[in-house]
C-alpha positions as CSV (number, residue, x, y, z in Angstrom):
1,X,0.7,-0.2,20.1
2,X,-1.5,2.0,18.2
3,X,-5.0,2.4,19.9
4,X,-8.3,3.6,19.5
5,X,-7.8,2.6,14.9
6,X,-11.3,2.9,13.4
7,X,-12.6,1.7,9.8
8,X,-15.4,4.3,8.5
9,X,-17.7,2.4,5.7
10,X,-18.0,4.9,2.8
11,X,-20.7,2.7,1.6
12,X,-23.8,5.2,2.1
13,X,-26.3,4.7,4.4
14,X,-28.9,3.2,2.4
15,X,-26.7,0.2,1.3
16,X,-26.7,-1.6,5.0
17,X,-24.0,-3.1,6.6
18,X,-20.4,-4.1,5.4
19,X,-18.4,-6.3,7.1
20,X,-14.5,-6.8,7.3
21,X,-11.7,-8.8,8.2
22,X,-9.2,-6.9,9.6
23,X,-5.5,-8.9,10.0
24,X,-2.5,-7.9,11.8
25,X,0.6,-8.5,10.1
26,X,2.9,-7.3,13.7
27,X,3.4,-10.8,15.7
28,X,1.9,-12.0,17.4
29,X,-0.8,-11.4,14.3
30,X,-4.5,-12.2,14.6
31,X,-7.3,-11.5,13.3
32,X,-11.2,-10.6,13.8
33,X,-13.9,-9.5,11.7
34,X,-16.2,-6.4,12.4
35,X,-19.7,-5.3,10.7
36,X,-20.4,-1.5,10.3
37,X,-23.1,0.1,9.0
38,X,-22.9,2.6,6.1
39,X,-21.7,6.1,6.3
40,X,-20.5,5.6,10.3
41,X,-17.4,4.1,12.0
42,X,-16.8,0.9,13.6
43,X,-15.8,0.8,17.2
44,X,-12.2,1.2,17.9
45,X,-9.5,-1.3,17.9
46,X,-5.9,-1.8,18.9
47,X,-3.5,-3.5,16.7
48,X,0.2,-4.5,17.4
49,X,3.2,-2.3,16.5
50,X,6.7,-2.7,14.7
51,X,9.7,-1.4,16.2
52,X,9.4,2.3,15.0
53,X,5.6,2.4,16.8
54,X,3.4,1.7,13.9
55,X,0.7,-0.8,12.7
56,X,0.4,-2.9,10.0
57,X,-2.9,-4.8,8.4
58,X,-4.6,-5.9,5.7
59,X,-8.3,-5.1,6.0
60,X,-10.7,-7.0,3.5
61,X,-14.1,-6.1,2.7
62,X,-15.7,-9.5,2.9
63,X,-18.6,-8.3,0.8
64,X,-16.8,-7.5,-2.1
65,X,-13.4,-9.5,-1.6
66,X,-11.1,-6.1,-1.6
67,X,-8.1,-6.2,0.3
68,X,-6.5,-3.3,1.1
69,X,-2.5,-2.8,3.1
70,X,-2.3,-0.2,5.7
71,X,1.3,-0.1,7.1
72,X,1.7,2.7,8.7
73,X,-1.2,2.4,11.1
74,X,-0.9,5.5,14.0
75,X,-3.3,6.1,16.6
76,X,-6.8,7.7,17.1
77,X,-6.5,7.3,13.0
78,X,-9.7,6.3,10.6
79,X,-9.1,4.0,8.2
80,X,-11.6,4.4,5.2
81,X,-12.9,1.6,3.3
């Protein structure tokens, strides 16, 4: 199970907050949504792994309606959106 995944907003700090949807695509799934301010990370998450140890999501930036596949999530690793 990678641990400790982080999304860093490359939206500059004068621009506020952005907030995502982050999915897992590794049953059992799920999903949540988390807000993070501009140039900073959000707090870190686990996600579910396949069988070779690696994540797999789709994070959208609600906001703008991006989605973006990350499918070979690891951890401690920063996911920029």
């Amino acid at each position: 199970m990678p641990s400790n995944v982080r999304i860093y907003n490359l939206s500059g700090a004068s621009t506020g907050s952005d907030t995502f949807t982050v999915v897992g695509n590794v049953p059992p799934g799920g999903s949540f949504q988390v807000t993070v301010p501009g140039s900073q990370y959000s707090s870190p998450f686990n996600c579910n792994a396949d069988d070779q140890g690696y994540g797999d999501l789709y994070i959208t930036n609600v906001q703008s309606g991006v989605a973006n596949h990350f499918s070979f999530v690891r951890d401690n690793q920063d996911i920029s959106m």
